[in-house]
C-alpha positions as CSV (number, residue, x, y, z in Angstrom):
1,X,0.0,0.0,0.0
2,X,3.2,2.2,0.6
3,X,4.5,1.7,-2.4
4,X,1.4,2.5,-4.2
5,X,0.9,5.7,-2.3
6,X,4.5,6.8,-3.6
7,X,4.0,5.5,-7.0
8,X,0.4,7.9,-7.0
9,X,2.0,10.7,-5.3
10,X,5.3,10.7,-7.7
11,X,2.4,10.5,-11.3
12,X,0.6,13.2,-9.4
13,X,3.6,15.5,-8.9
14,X,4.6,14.9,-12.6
15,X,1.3,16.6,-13.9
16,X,1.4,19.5,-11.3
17,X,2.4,23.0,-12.1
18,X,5.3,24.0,-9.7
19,X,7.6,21.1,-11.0
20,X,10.7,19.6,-9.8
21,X,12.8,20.0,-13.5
22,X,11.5,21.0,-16.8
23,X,13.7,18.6,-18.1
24,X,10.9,15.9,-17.1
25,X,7.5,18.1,-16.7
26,X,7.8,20.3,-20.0
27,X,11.0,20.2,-21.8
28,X,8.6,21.3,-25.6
29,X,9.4,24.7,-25.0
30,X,13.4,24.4,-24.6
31,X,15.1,23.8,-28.1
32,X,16.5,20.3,-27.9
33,X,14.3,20.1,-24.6
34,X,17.4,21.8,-23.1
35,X,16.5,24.4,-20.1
36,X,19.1,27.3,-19.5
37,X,22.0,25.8,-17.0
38,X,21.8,26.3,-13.0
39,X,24.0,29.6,-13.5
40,X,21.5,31.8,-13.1
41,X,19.5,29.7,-10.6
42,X,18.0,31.6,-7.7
43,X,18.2,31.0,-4.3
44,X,15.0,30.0,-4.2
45,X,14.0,28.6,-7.7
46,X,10.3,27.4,-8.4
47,X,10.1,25.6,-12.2
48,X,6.5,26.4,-13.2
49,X,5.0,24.5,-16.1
50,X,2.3,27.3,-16.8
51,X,-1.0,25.5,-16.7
52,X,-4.2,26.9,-18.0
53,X,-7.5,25.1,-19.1
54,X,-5.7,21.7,-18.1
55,X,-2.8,22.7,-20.9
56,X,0.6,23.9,-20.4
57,X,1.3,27.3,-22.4
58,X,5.4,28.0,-21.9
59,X,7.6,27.0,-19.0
60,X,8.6,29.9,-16.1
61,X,11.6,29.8,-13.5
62,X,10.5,31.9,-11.1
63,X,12.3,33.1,-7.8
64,X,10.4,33.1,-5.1
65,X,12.6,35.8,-2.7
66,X,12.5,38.6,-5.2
67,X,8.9,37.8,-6.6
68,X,9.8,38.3,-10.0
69,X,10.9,35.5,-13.0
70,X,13.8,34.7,-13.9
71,X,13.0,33.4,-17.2
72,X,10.1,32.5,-18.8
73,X,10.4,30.1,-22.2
74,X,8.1,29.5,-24.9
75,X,7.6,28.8,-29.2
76,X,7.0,31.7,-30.8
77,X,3.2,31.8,-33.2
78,X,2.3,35.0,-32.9
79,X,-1.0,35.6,-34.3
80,X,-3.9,38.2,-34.3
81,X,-6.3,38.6,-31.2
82,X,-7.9,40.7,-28.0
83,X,-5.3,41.5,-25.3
84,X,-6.5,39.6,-22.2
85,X,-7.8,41.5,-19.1
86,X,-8.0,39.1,-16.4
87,X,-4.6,38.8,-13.9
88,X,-3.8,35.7,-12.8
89,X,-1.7,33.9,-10.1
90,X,-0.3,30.4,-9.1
91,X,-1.8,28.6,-6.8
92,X,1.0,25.7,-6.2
93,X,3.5,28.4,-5.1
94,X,1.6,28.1,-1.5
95,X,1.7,24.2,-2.2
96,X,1.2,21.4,-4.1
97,X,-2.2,20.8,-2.6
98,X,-3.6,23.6,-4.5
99,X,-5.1,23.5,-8.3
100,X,-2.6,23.1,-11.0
101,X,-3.8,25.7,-13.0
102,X,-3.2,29.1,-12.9
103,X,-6.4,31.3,-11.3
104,X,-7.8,34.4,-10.4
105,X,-6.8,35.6,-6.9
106,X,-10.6,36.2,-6.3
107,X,-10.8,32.5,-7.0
108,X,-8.5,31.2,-4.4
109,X,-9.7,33.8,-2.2
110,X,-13.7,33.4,-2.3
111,X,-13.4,29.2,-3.4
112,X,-10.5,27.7,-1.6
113,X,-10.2,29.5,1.8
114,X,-7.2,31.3,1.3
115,X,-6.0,34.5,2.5
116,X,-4.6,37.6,0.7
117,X,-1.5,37.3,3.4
118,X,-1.1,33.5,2.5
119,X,-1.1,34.0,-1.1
120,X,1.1,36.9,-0.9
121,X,4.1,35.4,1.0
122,X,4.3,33.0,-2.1
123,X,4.3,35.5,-5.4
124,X,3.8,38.7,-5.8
125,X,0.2,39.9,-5.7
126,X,-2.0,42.8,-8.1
127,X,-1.8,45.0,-5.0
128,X,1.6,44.9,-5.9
129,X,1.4,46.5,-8.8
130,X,-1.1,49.0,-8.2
131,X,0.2,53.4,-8.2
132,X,3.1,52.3,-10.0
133,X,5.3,55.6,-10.8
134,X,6.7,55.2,-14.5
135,X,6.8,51.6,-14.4
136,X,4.2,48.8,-15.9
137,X,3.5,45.4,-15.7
138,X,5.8,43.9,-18.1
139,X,5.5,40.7,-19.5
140,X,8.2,38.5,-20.2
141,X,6.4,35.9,-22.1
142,X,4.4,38.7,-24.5
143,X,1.0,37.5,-25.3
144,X,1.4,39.2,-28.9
145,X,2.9,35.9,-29.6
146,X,0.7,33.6,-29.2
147,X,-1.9,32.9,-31.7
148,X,-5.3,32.2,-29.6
149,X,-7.0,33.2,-26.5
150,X,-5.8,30.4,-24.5
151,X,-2.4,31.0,-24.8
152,X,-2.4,34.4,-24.1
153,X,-4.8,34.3,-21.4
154,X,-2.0,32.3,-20.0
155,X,1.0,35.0,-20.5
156,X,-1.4,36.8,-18.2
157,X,-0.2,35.4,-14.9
158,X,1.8,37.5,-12.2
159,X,5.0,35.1,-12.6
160,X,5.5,36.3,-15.8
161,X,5.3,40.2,-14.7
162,X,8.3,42.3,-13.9
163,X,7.9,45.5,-12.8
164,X,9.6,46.9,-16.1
165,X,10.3,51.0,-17.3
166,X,6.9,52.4,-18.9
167,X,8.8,54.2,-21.7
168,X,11.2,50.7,-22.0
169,X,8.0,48.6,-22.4
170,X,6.0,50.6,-24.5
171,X,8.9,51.8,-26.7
172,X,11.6,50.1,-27.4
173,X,11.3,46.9,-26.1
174,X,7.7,46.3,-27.8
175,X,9.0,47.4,-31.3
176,X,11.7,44.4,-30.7
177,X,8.9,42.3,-29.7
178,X,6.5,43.4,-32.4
179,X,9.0,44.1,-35.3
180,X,12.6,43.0,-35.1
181,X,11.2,39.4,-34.2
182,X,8.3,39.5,-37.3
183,X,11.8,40.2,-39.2
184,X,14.4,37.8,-37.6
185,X,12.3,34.9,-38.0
186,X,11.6,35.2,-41.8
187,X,12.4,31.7,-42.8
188,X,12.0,30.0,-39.2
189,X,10.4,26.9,-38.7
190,X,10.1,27.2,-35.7
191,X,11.5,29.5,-33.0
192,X,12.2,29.0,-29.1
193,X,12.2,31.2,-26.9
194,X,13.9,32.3,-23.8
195,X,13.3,35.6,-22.1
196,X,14.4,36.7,-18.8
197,X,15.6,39.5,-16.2
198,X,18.7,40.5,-14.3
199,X,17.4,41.1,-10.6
200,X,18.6,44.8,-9.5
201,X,18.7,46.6,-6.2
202,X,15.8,48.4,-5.9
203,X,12.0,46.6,-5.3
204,X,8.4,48.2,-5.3
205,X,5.8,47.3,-2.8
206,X,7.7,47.8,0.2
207,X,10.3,45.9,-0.7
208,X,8.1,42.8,-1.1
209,X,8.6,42.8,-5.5
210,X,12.5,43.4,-7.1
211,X,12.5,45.7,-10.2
212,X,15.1,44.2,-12.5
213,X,17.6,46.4,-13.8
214,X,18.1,44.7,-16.6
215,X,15.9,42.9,-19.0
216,X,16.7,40.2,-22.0
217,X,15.8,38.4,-24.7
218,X,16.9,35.4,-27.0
219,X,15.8,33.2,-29.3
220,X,16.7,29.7,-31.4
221,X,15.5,29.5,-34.7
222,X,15.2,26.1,-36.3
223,X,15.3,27.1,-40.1
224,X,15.7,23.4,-41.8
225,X,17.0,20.1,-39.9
226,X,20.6,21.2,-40.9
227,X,20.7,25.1,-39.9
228,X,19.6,27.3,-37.2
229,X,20.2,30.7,-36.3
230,X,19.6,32.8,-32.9
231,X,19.8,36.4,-31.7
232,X,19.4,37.8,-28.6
233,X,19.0,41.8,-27.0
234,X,19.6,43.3,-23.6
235,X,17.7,46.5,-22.0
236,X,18.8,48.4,-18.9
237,X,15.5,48.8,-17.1
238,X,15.5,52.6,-16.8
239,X,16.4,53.4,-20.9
240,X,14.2,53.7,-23.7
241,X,16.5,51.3,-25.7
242,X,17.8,47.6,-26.4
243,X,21.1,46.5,-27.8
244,X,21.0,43.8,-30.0
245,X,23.7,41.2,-29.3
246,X,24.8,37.4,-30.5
247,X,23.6,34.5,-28.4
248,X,27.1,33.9,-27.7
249,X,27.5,38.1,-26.1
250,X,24.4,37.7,-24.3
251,X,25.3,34.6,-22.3
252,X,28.7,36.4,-21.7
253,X,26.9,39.5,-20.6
254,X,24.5,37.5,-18.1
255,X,27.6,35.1,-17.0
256,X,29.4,38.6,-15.5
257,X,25.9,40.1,-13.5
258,X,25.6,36.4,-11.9
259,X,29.2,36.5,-11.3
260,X,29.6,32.4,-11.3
261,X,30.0,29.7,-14.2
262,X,29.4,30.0,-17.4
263,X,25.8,31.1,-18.4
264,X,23.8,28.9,-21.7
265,X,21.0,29.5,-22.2
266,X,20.2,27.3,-25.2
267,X,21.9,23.4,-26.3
268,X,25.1,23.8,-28.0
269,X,23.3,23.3,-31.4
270,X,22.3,27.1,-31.2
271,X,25.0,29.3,-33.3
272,X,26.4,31.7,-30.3
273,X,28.7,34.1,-33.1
């Protein structure tokens, strides 16, 4: 009966939302099924395999200290559609008892008997975000490339959300989301991507949410079985501008802010020049 308790817990654990690896849970959105190294690995890492509607959307490292992502990966298919309204949260950052899927905190509030404090020691909250001076929600996963509702309803979730520079995220940064990318992947079959943030010194919400000071971008395009190409850009997270860079710079870049081994974000396949 042990044995079969472990056996159900262990198949229940590998269909949950706060994973152990993505390696195992949802390696389709890493190229090669290869997730970024442990270099820039919080302190306190949570791999989520976002979950809506009982389907998983892109794959998030999130650390749970700073409230903020790390990365979040995902295919790029953009496509046209209504930008959601609805924030949403993860429920199995409190614990693995809690639904899999991402929901509204008035959800978990008003259904499942939690409290606002309770949800907000685990992630960051909308109170959060709320009389923010010159700095918006910013997603890292975009939901501008995602081709239907469900998939951008799910970009829509408070792990993917840095506090990021207004003029930053309505300027430069979305005309490399919006137009450099339509540009760079002319010829891609398909594209991976893997989007992330440099945690900085200074945090909003009374020092409960870090603001990034820088953010970045990078992608893997398969072109044919024999040929890829990639790019990547960096923002600092208080200019109006991005600097595009080679695979190979960025992960140089990112190895000197987390000061430790050898950053890669992508498998070796990816061209780095």
């Amino acid at each position: 009966l042990l044995l079969l308790q472990v056996l159900a817990s262990c198949l229940w654990l590998g269909h949950s939302e706060v994973v152990t690896s993505f390696e195992s849970s949802c390696p389709q959105f890493f190229f090669r099924e290869t997730p970024p190294n442990e270099a820039i690995e919080p302190e306190s890492p949570a791999w989520i395999c976002q979950r809506y509607k009982n389907q998983y959307y892109f794959a998030t490292l999130y650390d749970r200290d700073r409230r903020i992502p790390v990365y979040s990966a995902y295919i790029y298919q953009p496509g046209p559609g209504k930008r959601p309204k609805t924030w949403l949260v993860e429920p199995q950052l409190m614990g693995l008892t809690y639904p899999k899927t991402m929901e509204r905190e008035w959800t978990l509030l008003n259904h499942f008997n939690v409290s606002l404090e309770q949800l907000s020691e685990s992630q960051a909250i909308l109170q959060d975000y709320k009389n923010l001076t010159g700095l918006n929600r910013g997603h890292l996963n975009p939901s501008g490339h995602h081709g239907d509702s469900s998939s951008r309803t799910a970009t829509f979730t408070l792990t993917n959300i840095v506090p990021q520079d207004a003029k930053l995220n309505g300027g430069a940064w979305n005309n490399y989301e919006q137009q450099t990318m339509i540009r760079r992947t002319q010829g891609c079959n398909t594209t991976y991507v893997v989007v992330g943030a440099v945690p900085g010194n200074n945090y909003i919400a009374k020092g409960r949410v870090n603001k990034p000071s820088f953010l970045w971008s990078s992608a893997c395009c398969e072109v044919d079985t024999n040929h890829r190409k990639a790019w990547a850009v960096i923002a600092e997270n208080d200019k109006n501008e991005v600097q595009l860079l080679t695979l190979g710079e960025l992960e140089d870049v990112l190895t000197q802010f987390y000061r430790g081994s050898q950053v890669s974000l992508f498998d070796s396949d990816c061209p780095r020049e």
